[in-house]
DOBATI-686805 format. One line per 4 residues: number of its first residue (from 0); for each residue x, y, z of C-alpha. Coordinates in steps of 0.1 Angstrom, whole numbers. Layout:
BEGIN
NUM) X:Y:Z  ...
! end
This chain:
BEGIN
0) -589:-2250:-736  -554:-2258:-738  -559:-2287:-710  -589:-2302:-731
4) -570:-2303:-761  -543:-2323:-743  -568:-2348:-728  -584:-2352:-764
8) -549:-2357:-779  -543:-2381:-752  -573:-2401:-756  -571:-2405:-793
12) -534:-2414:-786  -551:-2447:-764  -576:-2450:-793  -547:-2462:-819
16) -543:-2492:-791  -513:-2489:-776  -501:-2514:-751  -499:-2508:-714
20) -467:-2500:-708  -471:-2503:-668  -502:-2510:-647  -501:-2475:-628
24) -537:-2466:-618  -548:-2507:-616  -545:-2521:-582  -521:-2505:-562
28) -499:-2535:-546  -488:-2506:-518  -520:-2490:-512  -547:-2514:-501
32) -584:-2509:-501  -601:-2483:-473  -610:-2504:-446  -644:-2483:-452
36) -648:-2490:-487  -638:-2526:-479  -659:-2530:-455  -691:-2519:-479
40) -676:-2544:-507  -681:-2567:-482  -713:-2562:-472  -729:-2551:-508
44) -709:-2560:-537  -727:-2589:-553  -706:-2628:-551  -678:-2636:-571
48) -670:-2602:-580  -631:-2590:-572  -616:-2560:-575  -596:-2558:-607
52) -586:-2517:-605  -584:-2498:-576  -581:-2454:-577  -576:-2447:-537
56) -579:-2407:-545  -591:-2388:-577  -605:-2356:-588  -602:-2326:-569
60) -621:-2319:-530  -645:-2334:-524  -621:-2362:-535  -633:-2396:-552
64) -622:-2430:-546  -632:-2458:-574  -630:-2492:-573  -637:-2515:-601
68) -645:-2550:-601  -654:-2582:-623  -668:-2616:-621  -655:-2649:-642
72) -680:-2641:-667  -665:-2610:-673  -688:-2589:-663  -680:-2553:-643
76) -690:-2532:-622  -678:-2500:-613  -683:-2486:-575  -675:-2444:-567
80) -671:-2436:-532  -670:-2399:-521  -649:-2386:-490  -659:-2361:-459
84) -648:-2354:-428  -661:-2387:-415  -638:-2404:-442  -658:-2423:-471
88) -690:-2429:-481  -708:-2446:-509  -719:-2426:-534  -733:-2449:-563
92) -724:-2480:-584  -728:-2483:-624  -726:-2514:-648  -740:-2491:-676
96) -711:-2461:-679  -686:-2485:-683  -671:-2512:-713  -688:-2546:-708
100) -669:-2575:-727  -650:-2601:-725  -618:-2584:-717  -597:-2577:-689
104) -611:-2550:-670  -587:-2521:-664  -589:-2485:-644  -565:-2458:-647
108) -560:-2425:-636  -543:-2396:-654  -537:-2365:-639  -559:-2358:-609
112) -595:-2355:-627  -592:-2375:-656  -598:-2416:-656  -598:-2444:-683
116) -626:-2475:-676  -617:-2502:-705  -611:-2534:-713  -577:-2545:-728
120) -576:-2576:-752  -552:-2606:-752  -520:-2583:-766  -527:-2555:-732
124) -541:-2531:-759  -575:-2513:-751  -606:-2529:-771  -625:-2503:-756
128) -625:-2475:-727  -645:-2446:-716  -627:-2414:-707  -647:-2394:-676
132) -628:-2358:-661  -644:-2339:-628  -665:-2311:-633  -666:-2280:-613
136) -696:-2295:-593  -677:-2327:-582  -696:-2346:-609  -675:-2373:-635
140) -685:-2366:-669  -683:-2383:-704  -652:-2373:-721  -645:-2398:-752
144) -658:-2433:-753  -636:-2458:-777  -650:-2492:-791  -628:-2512:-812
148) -654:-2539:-822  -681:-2515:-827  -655:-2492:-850  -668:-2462:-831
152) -642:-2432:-812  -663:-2402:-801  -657:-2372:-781  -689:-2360:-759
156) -690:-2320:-748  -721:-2299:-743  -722:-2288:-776  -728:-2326:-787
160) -709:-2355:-797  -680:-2351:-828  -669:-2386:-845  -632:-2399:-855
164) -625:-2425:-879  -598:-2440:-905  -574:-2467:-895  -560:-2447:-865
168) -593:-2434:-856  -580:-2398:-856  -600:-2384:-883  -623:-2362:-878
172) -658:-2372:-893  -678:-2341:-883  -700:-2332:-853  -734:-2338:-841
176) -753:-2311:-823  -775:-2321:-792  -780:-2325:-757  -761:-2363:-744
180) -762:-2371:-706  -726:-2367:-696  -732:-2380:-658  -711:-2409:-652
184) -744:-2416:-629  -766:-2419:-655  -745:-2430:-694  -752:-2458:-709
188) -728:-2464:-735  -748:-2491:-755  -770:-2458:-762  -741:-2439:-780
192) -747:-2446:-819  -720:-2458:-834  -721:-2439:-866  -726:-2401:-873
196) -757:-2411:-894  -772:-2426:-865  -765:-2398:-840  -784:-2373:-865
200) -810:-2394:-862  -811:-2396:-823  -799:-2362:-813  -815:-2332:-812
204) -815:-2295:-797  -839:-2272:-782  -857:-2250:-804  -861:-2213:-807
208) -891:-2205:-794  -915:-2184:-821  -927:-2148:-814  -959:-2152:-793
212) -971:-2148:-761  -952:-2177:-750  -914:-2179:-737  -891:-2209:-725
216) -854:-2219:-714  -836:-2248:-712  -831:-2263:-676  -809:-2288:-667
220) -828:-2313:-647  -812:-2339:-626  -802:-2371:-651  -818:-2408:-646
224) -853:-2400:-638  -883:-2404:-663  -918:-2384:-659  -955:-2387:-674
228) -960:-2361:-695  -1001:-2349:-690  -1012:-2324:-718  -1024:-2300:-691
232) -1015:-2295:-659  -1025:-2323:-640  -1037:-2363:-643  -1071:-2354:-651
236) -1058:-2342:-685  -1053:-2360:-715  -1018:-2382:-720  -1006:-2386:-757
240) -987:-2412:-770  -1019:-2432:-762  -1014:-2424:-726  -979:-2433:-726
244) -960:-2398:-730  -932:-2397:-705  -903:-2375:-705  -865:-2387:-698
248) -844:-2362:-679  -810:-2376:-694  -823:-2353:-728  -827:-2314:-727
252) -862:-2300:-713  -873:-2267:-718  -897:-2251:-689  -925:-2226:-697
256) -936:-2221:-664  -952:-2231:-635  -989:-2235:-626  -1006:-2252:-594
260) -979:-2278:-589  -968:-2285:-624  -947:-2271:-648  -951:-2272:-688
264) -924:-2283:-708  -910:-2290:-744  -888:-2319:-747  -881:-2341:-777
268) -894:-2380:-787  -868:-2381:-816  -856:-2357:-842  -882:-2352:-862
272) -912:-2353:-834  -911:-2332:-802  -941:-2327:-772  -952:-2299:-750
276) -971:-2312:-722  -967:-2310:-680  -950:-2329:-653  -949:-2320:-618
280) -933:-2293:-604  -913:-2312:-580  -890:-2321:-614  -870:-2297:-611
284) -842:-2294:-596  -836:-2284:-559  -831:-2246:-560  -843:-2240:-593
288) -869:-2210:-600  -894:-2205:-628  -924:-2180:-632  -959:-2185:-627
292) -980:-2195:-663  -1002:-2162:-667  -1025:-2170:-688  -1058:-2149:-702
296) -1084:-2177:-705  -1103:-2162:-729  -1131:-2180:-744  -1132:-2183:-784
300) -1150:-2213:-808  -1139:-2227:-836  -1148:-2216:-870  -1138:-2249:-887
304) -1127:-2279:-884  -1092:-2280:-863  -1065:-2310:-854  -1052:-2303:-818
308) -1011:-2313:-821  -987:-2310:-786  -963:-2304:-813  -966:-2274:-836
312) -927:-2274:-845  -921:-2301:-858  -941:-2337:-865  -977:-2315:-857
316) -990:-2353:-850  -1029:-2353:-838  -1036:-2352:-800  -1071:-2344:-800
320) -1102:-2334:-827  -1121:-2307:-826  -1150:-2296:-847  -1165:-2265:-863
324) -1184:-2246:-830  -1163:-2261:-806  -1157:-2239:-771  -1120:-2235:-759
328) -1097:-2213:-740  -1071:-2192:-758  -1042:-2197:-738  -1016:-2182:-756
332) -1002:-2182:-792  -970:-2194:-809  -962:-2182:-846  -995:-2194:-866
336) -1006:-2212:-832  -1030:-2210:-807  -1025:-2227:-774  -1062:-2237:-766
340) -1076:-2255:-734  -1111:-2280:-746  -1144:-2270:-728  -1159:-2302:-733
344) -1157:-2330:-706  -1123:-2338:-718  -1098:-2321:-709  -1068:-2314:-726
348) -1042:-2288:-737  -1028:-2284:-774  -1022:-2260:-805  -1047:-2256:-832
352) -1037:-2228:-864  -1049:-2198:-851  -1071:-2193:-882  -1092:-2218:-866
356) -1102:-2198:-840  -1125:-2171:-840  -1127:-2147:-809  -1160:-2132:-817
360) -1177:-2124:-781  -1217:-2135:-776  -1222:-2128:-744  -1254:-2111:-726
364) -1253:-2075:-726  -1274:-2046:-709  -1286:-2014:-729  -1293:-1987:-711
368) -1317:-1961:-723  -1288:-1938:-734  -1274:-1965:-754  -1241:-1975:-729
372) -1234:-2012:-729  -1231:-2035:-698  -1207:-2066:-706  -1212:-2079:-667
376) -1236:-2091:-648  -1230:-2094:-611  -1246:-2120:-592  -1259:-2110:-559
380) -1287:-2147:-552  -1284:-2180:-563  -1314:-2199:-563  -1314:-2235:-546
384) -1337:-2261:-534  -1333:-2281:-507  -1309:-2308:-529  -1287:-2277:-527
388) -1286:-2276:-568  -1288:-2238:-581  -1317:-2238:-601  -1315:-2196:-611
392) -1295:-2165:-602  -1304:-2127:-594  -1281:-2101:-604  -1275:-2067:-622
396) -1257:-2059:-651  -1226:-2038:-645  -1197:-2021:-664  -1158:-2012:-656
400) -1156:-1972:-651  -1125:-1954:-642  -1129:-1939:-607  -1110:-1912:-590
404) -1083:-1939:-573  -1086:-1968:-589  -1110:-1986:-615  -1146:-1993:-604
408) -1177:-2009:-611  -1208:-1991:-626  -1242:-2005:-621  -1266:-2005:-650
412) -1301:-1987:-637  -1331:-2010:-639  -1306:-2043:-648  -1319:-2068:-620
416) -1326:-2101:-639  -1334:-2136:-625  -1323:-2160:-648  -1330:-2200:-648
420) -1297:-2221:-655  -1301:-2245:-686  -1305:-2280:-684  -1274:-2283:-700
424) -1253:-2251:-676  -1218:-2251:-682  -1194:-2227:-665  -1155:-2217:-662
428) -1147:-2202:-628  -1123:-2195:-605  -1106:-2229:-590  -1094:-2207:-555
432) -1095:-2178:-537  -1061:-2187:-524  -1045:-2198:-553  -1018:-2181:-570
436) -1026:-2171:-607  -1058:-2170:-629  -1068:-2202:-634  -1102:-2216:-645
440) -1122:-2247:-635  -1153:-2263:-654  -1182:-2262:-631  -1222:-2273:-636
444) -1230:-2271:-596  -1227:-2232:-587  -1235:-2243:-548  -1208:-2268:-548
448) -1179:-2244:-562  -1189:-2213:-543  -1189:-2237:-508  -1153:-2251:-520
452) -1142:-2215:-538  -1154:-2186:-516  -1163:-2203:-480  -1132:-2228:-485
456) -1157:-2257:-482  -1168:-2251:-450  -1211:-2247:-458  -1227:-2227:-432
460) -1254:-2250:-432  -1286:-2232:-425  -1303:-2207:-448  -1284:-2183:-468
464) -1281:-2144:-463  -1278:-2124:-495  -1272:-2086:-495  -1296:-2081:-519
468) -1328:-2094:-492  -1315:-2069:-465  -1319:-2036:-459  -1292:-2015:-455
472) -1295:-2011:-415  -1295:-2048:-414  -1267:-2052:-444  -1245:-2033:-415
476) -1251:-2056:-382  -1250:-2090:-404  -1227:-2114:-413  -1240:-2123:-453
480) -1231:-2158:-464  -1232:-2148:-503  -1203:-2126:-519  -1210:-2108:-552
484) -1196:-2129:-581  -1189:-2108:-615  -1195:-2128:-643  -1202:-2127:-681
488) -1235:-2151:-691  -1243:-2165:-724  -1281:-2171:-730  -1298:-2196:-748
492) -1333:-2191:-770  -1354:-2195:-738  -1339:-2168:-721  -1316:-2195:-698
496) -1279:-2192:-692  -1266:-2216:-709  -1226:-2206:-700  -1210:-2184:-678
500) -1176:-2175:-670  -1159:-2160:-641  -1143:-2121:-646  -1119:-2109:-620
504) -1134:-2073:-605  -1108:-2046:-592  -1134:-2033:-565  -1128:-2000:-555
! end
C-alpha cells in the first residue's frame, strides 16, 4: 500500500505539469536499440515513423523492453517487446493506450515497473500521460491517465476509477465503482469519460445474484475480444438487440455455467440495462473451470399473458411475447422470476414473473383397479411405414417404486395402449445418450431422433425387432433394435398424443 500511495503521489505530482528536468527514460544516447528489436522495427514498423523514447529493460522477469515512436504528423505508436532465453520477442503494439496529440512524444521509466507515455507541450511540461505499473502476471496495467486539454486526472484500480480536480488537479472528486480494462493491451483512453458524471453513467458492477435456483461469479476473461450473445445455448436461439447482442470482454462477465459447448452469462449494455444470454464455451479463459447447467426441464403453460426480458434486474426490456396457454420449460427461477425455455418453433431463453406460470401437470395417467396411479407410460413399438414416419406407439403405463437396492419401475396390470400421434405431435426428448447433463430437444419425427439418440445414427436398415413381438426364449438369443423409452404423454380429444416428453428411468 505504502508503494501505491507513493506512485499516486508521484503521478499527481506530474499532473500539476512540471517541466522535465532531464530526459532519463527517453532515448538512451548510450544504450542503442536491440539489434532484435531493431531488426523487427525494420521490418514492421510502418514508414516515417522514428523512435522518439526508448526503455531497453522494465518491469520485473520476464522483463519488458518498450520503444515508442512517432511520425511528422504526430502520431504514435507504442511497440512492447518481451525477453526469454532466446533474447526478445515481439509481444504487441498499441496506438490506443497511449496520448495521441500534437505534442512531443515522451517515455519514461520510474522505478523498475512503473512507466509514463505522454506528450509534453512547447514549455517541456506534460499535456497529457498515461501511468502503466507491472502486475504480478507480467501484465502493464492502467495506473492514472492525465489530459490537460480534456481537464480530466483519474486514477484506475479494480475497485474503479476515482477523479481529481481544482487548479492542481489534486482534489479528490469522488470515486466511480465498476469494472475498466486495465490491460495496456487492450485501453483505449478516448473511452475514459472525462467527468465523474459521465463515468456513472458508463460504469457499472456485477450484481448480486437473487435467491433462486440460480448462482453466478465473476470471471475475468481475456480483454479485446467481443462475442454474440444467443439467448440460449446455441445459434439456433434467438439474438436480442435485434440480432445484434454481443458481449465485450474488456467489461466484467459473470458465468452461470456450462452446457453443450456454451456457457450462460450476465454482462452489462450500460448502467441502467444488462443481458443474460450464451457465448461459447471456448470464451473463457485457458484453464478456467465452470460447472455443468443442471437444469429440471419441467414443462409448465402460461396462465396469462407474459413479456419474456434477458434482463430481470434491471431495464426488464422485451425479448420475446408469449401468450396465455403458451408451453415452456421451467428452467430455473430468480427472485419473482422464472427462467423459461419457448416450446414453439422459436427458440429462445428468457425470464417471465413467475406468477405467469402455472405448473399444473395434464398428463395421461393409468388407474388401476385399486385406485394407484401410473404417471409413465413406457414405450416398447413405434409404429412406421415404409417413409420411416412413426405413425403410433405401443406401450404400458408404469410407476417409480422403491425396490430393495435401488429405485424401480412398476408396471401397471392390463396398461398396454397403442396410441396414434396427432397431426400436430410435438415432443421434448433427450438430445444424446452421450451427452453430459439433462438436456432436451424438440422433436416431431420419433424414427429420426431414436436413429440419431439411441443407435447414434447408425439405422439398422431392415425391419425392426421389438421386445414386446418376442417371446421370452427368443427375447434371450436376439439382438432387439428398439430400447424401452419412459415417457409422460399428453392426449388430445381423439384419444391421440398430442405431446410427449422424455423422463429419465433409474432401471434397477
Amino acid at each position: 500500500m505504502k508503494k501505491l500511495a507513493a506512485m499516486v503521489f508521484l503521478v499527481l505530482l506530474f499532473a500539476l505539469g512540471t517541466a522535465f528536468a532531464d530526459t532519463q527514460g527517453d532515448i538512451d544516447k548510450d544504450v542503442p536499440l536491440d539489434a532484435q528489436i531493431q531488426g523487427y522495427l525494420d521490418k514492421e514498423a510502418p514508414q516515417g515513423y522514428v523512435t522518439a523514447g526508448y526503455i531497453p529493460r522494465a518491469g520485473s522477469s520476464p522483463y519488458a523492453s518498450m520503444v515508442l515512436m512517432q511520425n511528422a504528423e504526430g502520431k504514435k505508436i507504442l511497440y512492447v517487446f518481451s525477453e526469454d532465453a532466446k533474447g526478445w520477442s515481439y509481444a504487441f503494439h498499441t496506438e490506443t493506450a497511449i496520448p495521441q496529440g500534437s505534442g512531443e512524444a515522451r517515455l519514461q521509466l520510474t522505478g523498475e515497473d512503473t512507466v509514463y507515455i505522454g506528450e509534453t507541450d512547447g514549455k517541456g511540461e506534460y499535456a497529457r500521460y498515461a501511468c502503466y505499473y507491472m502486475d504480478g502476471k507480467g501484465n502493464w496495467q492502467l495506473l492514472q491517465y492525465f489530459d490537460r486539454d480534456r481537464k480530466m486526472s483519474v486514477e484506475i484500480s479494480l475497485r474503479g476509477i476515482t477523479y481529481y480536480g481544482g487548479t492542481d488537479y489534486m482534489t479528490r472528486l469522488g470515486q466511480v465503482a465498476g469494472t475498466i480494462q486495465q490491460d495496456m493491451r487492450y485501453v483505449n483512453l478516448k473511452n475514459i469519460p472525462s467527468t465523474i458524471e459521465k463515468a456513472r453513467e458508463k460504469y457499472t458492477t456485477p450484481p448480486e445474484i437473487p435467491a433462486g435456483t440460480l448462482t453466478a461469479r465473476s470471471v475475468r476473461f481475456t480483454g479485446g475480444k467481443k462475442y454474440a450473445v444467443y439467448s440460449g445455448p446455441g445459434e439456433a436461439y434467438a439474438r436480442g438487440a435485434g440480432g445484434k447482442a454481443s458481449v465485450s470482454t474488456n467489461d466484467w462477465i459473470q458465468v452461470f455455467g456450462r452446457e453443450y459447448g456454451w456457457i450462460m452469462i450476465q454482462y452489462a449494455i450500460d448502467a441502467d440495462h444488462y443481458r443474460i444470454g450464451y457465448i461459447p464455451e471456448k470464451a473463457l479463459p485457458k484453464g478456467e473451470k465452470v460447472e455443468d447447467l443442471t437444469f429440471p426441464y419441467r414443462e409448465c403453460f402460461l396462465s396469462r399473458d407474459a413479456q419474456v426480458t434477458d434482463d430481470p434486474l434491471f431495464s426488464v426490456s422485451s425479448l420475446a411475447s408469449l401468450p396465455t396457454g403458451s408451453r415452456v420449460l421451467l428452467l430455473g427461477t430468480m427472485d419473482d422470476w422464472a427462467y423459461v425455455e419457448s416450446m414453439d418453433e422459436e427458440s429462445f431463453r428468457g425470464f417471465v414473473p413467475i406468477s405467469s406460470i402455472s405448473q399444473e401437470e395434464e398428463f395421461s395417467r393409468f388407474l388401476s383397479q385399486d385406485g394407484t396411479v401410473y404417471d409413465w407410460f413406457t414405450i416398447k413399438k413405434l409404429h412406421f411405414g415404409e417413409d420411416h414416419r412413426v405413425t403410433a406407439v405401443t406401450g404400458n403405463y408404469e410407476r417409480e417404486v422403491e425396490g430393495e437396492e435401488c429405485v424401480e419401475s412398476e408396471q401397471a396390470v392390463g396398461s398396454e395402449r397403442t396410441y396414434p400421434l396427432a397431426a400436430d405431435f410435438k415432443a421434448d426428448m433427450l438430445k444424446s445418450m452421450s451427452g453430459k447433463g439433462m438436456a432436451y430437444t424438440r422433436v416431431t419425427d420419433l424414427y429420426t431422433w431414436y436413429v440419431d439418440c439411441y443407435l447414434e445414427g447408425q439405422d439398422p436398415g431392415r425391419a425392426w425387432i421389438f421386445t414386446c413381438d418376442l417371446t421370452d426364449e427368443e427375447n434371450e438369443r436376439t439382438t432387439q433394435d428398439f430400447w424401452f423409452v419412459t415417457t409422460q404423454i399428453r392426449l388430445n380429444d381423439r384419444g391421440e398424443i398430442e405431446y410427449m416428453r422424455y423422463v429419465f428411468v433409474p432401471w434397477g
